[in-house]
C-alpha positions as MATLAB code, in Angstrom:
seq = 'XXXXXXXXXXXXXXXXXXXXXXXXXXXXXXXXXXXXXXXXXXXXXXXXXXXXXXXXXXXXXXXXXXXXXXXXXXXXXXXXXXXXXXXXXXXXXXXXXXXXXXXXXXXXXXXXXXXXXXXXXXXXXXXXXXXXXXXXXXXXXXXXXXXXXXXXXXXXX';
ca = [
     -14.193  123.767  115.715;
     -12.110  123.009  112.857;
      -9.479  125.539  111.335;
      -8.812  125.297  107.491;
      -5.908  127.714  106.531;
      -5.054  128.563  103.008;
      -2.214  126.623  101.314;
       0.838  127.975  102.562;
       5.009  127.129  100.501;
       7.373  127.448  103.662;
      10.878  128.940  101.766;
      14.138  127.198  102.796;
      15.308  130.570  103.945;
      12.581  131.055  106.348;
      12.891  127.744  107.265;
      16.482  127.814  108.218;
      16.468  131.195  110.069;
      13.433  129.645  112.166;
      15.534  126.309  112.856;
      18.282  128.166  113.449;
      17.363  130.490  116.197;
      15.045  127.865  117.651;
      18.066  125.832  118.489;
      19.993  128.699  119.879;
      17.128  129.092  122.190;
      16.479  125.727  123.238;
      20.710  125.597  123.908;
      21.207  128.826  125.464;
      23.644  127.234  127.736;
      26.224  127.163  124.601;
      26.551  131.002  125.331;
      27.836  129.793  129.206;
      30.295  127.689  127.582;
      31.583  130.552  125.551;
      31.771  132.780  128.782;
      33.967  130.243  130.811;
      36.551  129.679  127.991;
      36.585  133.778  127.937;
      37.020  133.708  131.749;
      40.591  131.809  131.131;
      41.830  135.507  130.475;
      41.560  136.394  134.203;
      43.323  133.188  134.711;
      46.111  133.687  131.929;
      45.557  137.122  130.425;
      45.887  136.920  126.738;
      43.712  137.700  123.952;
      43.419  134.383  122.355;
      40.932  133.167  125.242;
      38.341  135.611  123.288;
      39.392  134.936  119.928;
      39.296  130.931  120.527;
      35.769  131.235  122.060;
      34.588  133.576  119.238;
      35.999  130.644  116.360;
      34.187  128.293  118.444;
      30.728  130.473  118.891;
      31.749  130.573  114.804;
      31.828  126.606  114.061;
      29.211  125.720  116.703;
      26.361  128.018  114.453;
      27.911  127.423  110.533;
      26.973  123.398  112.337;
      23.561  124.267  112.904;
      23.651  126.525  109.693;
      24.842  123.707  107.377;
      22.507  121.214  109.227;
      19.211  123.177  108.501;
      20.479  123.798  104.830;
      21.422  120.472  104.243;
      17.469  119.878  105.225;
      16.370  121.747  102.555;
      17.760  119.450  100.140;
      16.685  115.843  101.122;
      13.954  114.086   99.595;
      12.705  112.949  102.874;
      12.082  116.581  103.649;
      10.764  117.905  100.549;
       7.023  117.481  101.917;
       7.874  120.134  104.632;
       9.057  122.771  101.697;
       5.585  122.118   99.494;
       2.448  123.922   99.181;
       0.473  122.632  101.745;
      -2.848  123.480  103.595;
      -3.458  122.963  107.678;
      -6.813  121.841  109.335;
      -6.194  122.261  112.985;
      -8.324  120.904  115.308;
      -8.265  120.085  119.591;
      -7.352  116.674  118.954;
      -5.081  117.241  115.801;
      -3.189  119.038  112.953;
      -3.992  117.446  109.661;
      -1.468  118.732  106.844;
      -2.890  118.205  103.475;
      -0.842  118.129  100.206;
      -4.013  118.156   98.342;
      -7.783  117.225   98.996;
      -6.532  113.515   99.005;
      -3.622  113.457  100.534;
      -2.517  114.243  103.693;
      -0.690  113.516  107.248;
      -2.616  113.459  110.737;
       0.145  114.871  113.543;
      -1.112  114.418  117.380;
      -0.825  117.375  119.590;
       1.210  115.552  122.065;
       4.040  114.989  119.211;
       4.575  118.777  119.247;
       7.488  119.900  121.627;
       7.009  123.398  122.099;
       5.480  125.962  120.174;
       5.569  130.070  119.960;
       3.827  132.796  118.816;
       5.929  135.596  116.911;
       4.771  138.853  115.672;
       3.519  137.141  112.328;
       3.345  133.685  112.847;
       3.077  130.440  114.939;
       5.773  128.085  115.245;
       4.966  124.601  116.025;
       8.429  122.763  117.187;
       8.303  118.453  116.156;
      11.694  118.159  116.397;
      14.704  120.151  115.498;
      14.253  119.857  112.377;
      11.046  119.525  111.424;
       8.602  123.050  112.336;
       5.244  124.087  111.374;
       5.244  127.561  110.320;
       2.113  129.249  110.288;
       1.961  132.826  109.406;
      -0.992  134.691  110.411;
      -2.011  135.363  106.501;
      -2.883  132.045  106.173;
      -5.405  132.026  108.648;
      -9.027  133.098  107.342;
     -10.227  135.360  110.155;
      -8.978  136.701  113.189;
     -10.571  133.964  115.375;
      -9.397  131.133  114.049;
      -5.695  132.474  114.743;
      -6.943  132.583  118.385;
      -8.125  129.471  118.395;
      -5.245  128.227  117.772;
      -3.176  129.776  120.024;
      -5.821  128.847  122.523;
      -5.322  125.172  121.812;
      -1.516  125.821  121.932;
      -2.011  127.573  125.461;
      -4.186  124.414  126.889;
      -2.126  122.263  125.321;
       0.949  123.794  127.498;
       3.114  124.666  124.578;
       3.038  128.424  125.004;
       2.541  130.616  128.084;
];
Protein backbone atom coordinates (compact mmCIF):
# COMPACT_ATOMS: atom_id res chain seq x y z
CA UNK A 1 0.00 0.00 0.00
CA UNK A 2 1.22 3.31 -0.80
CA UNK A 3 0.41 6.52 1.37
CA UNK A 4 0.20 9.93 -0.53
CA UNK A 5 -0.25 12.82 2.06
CA UNK A 6 -1.14 16.30 1.08
CA UNK A 7 1.68 18.86 0.71
CA UNK A 8 2.61 19.84 4.00
CA UNK A 9 5.26 23.67 4.85
CA UNK A 10 7.00 22.53 8.21
CA UNK A 11 7.44 26.32 10.10
CA UNK A 12 10.90 26.97 11.62
CA UNK A 13 9.13 27.38 14.90
CA UNK A 14 7.66 24.02 14.90
CA UNK A 15 10.66 22.80 13.70
CA UNK A 16 12.85 24.06 16.41
CA UNK A 17 10.54 23.25 19.38
CA UNK A 18 10.45 19.55 17.86
CA UNK A 19 14.44 19.50 17.59
CA UNK A 20 14.67 20.95 20.62
CA UNK A 21 12.85 18.69 22.95
CA UNK A 22 13.90 15.69 20.88
CA UNK A 23 17.42 16.31 21.98
CA UNK A 24 16.53 16.85 25.56
CA UNK A 25 15.04 13.47 25.37
CA UNK A 26 17.55 11.59 23.64
CA UNK A 27 20.22 13.40 26.47
CA UNK A 28 18.25 13.08 29.49
CA UNK A 29 21.37 12.30 31.30
CA UNK A 30 22.27 16.25 31.04
CA UNK A 31 19.56 16.62 33.85
CA UNK A 32 22.04 13.99 36.10
CA UNK A 33 24.79 16.25 35.45
CA UNK A 34 22.85 19.18 36.72
CA UNK A 35 21.84 17.14 39.92
CA UNK A 36 25.53 16.24 40.91
CA UNK A 37 26.88 19.84 40.55
CA UNK A 38 23.64 20.73 42.89
CA UNK A 39 24.72 17.90 45.25
CA UNK A 40 28.15 20.02 45.94
CA UNK A 41 25.79 21.98 48.44
CA UNK A 42 25.68 19.02 50.88
CA UNK A 43 29.34 18.96 50.37
CA UNK A 44 29.98 22.86 50.76
CA UNK A 45 26.63 24.44 51.56
CA UNK A 46 26.23 27.54 49.57
CA UNK A 47 23.80 28.71 47.16
CA UNK A 48 25.94 29.17 44.18
CA UNK A 49 26.07 25.21 43.62
CA UNK A 50 22.25 25.81 42.38
CA UNK A 51 22.71 28.96 40.74
CA UNK A 52 25.95 27.62 38.72
CA UNK A 53 24.00 24.47 37.65
CA UNK A 54 20.89 26.55 36.70
CA UNK A 55 23.44 29.06 34.25
CA UNK A 56 24.69 25.90 32.99
CA UNK A 57 21.07 24.03 32.43
CA UNK A 58 20.75 27.91 30.80
CA UNK A 59 23.79 27.75 28.15
CA UNK A 60 23.53 23.98 27.57
CA UNK A 61 19.62 24.65 25.92
CA UNK A 62 20.18 28.55 24.31
CA UNK A 63 23.21 25.76 22.45
CA UNK A 64 20.68 23.57 21.23
CA UNK A 65 18.28 26.65 20.78
CA UNK A 66 20.74 28.61 18.57
CA UNK A 67 21.75 25.31 16.79
CA UNK A 68 18.15 24.44 15.54
CA UNK A 69 17.65 28.22 14.59
CA UNK A 70 20.71 28.55 12.92
CA UNK A 71 19.11 25.42 10.77
CA UNK A 72 16.46 27.33 9.69
CA UNK A 73 18.59 29.58 7.84
CA UNK A 74 21.03 27.47 5.68
CA UNK A 75 20.55 26.81 2.19
CA UNK A 76 21.41 23.24 2.63
CA UNK A 77 18.32 23.00 4.78
CA UNK A 78 15.89 25.02 3.01
CA UNK A 79 14.36 21.73 1.31
CA UNK A 80 13.29 20.56 4.86
CA UNK A 81 11.28 24.11 5.43
CA UNK A 82 9.36 23.80 1.75
CA UNK A 83 6.07 22.65 0.74
CA UNK A 84 6.48 19.22 0.26
CA UNK A 85 4.27 16.04 -0.20
CA UNK A 86 5.16 12.32 1.43
CA UNK A 87 4.47 8.88 -0.28
CA UNK A 88 5.23 6.38 2.38
CA UNK A 89 5.55 3.05 1.63
CA UNK A 90 7.11 -0.52 3.60
CA UNK A 91 10.21 -0.18 1.83
CA UNK A 92 10.42 3.74 1.74
CA UNK A 93 9.50 7.45 2.30
CA UNK A 94 9.64 9.32 -0.94
CA UNK A 95 9.49 13.26 -0.28
CA UNK A 96 8.41 15.06 -3.32
CA UNK A 97 8.99 18.82 -3.97
CA UNK A 98 6.77 18.54 -6.89
CA UNK A 99 5.48 15.71 -9.31
CA UNK A 100 9.14 15.66 -10.69
CA UNK A 101 11.17 16.05 -8.13
CA UNK A 102 11.82 14.30 -5.25
CA UNK A 103 14.16 12.32 -2.58
CA UNK A 104 13.81 8.43 -1.80
CA UNK A 105 14.84 8.01 2.23
CA UNK A 106 15.26 4.14 3.37
CA UNK A 107 13.52 3.12 6.48
CA UNK A 108 16.64 1.91 8.04
CA UNK A 109 18.13 5.67 7.80
CA UNK A 110 15.44 6.71 10.31
CA UNK A 111 16.70 6.66 14.03
CA UNK A 112 13.74 6.71 16.02
CA UNK A 113 10.44 7.91 15.50
CA UNK A 114 7.18 8.96 17.79
CA UNK A 115 3.79 9.45 17.67
CA UNK A 116 2.39 12.72 19.46
CA UNK A 117 -1.11 13.72 19.95
CA UNK A 118 -1.15 15.35 16.34
CA UNK A 119 1.60 14.15 14.55
CA UNK A 120 4.45 11.66 13.70
CA UNK A 121 7.92 12.46 14.12
CA UNK A 122 10.38 10.68 12.08
CA UNK A 123 14.06 11.33 13.74
CA UNK A 124 17.20 11.22 10.62
CA UNK A 125 19.43 12.87 12.61
CA UNK A 126 19.39 15.68 15.04
CA UNK A 127 18.73 17.87 12.85
CA UNK A 128 16.97 16.77 10.21
CA UNK A 129 12.95 15.37 11.29
CA UNK A 130 10.01 14.47 9.34
CA UNK A 131 7.04 16.01 10.75
CA UNK A 132 3.90 14.62 9.83
CA UNK A 133 0.79 15.96 11.30
CA UNK A 134 -2.18 13.87 11.17
CA UNK A 135 -4.09 16.57 8.75
CA UNK A 136 -2.02 15.67 6.14
CA UNK A 137 -2.95 12.27 6.02
CA UNK A 138 -6.14 11.49 3.74
CA UNK A 139 -8.06 9.02 5.90
CA UNK A 140 -7.79 7.55 9.12
CA UNK A 141 -6.09 4.35 7.82
CA UNK A 142 -3.44 5.51 6.16
CA UNK A 143 -2.24 7.30 9.52
CA UNK A 144 -2.30 3.70 10.88
CA UNK A 145 -0.51 2.40 8.40
CA UNK A 146 2.01 4.27 9.05
CA UNK A 147 2.42 3.94 12.44
CA UNK A 148 2.15 0.26 11.73
CA UNK A 149 5.21 0.37 9.52
CA UNK A 150 6.90 2.54 12.23
CA UNK A 151 5.94 -0.21 14.92
CA UNK A 152 7.49 -3.22 12.61
CA UNK A 153 10.06 -1.23 11.72
CA UNK A 154 11.05 -0.94 15.66
CA UNK A 155 11.00 2.79 15.81
CA UNK A 156 8.06 3.16 18.16
CA UNK A 157 6.66 0.85 20.85
Amino acid sequence: MIVKTKKYKLESGTYIKLALISVLKQQWWVSLIVLAICAGYFWIPNIWWFIGAGIGLVLYILFWLIQFAGVTQLDQTKMLFEKLAYEITSQQILIKLNNKQGMPLKWEQIKRGSVGKNHLLLVVNKAQLIHLPFKIFNTDNERKFVESIMKRKGLIK
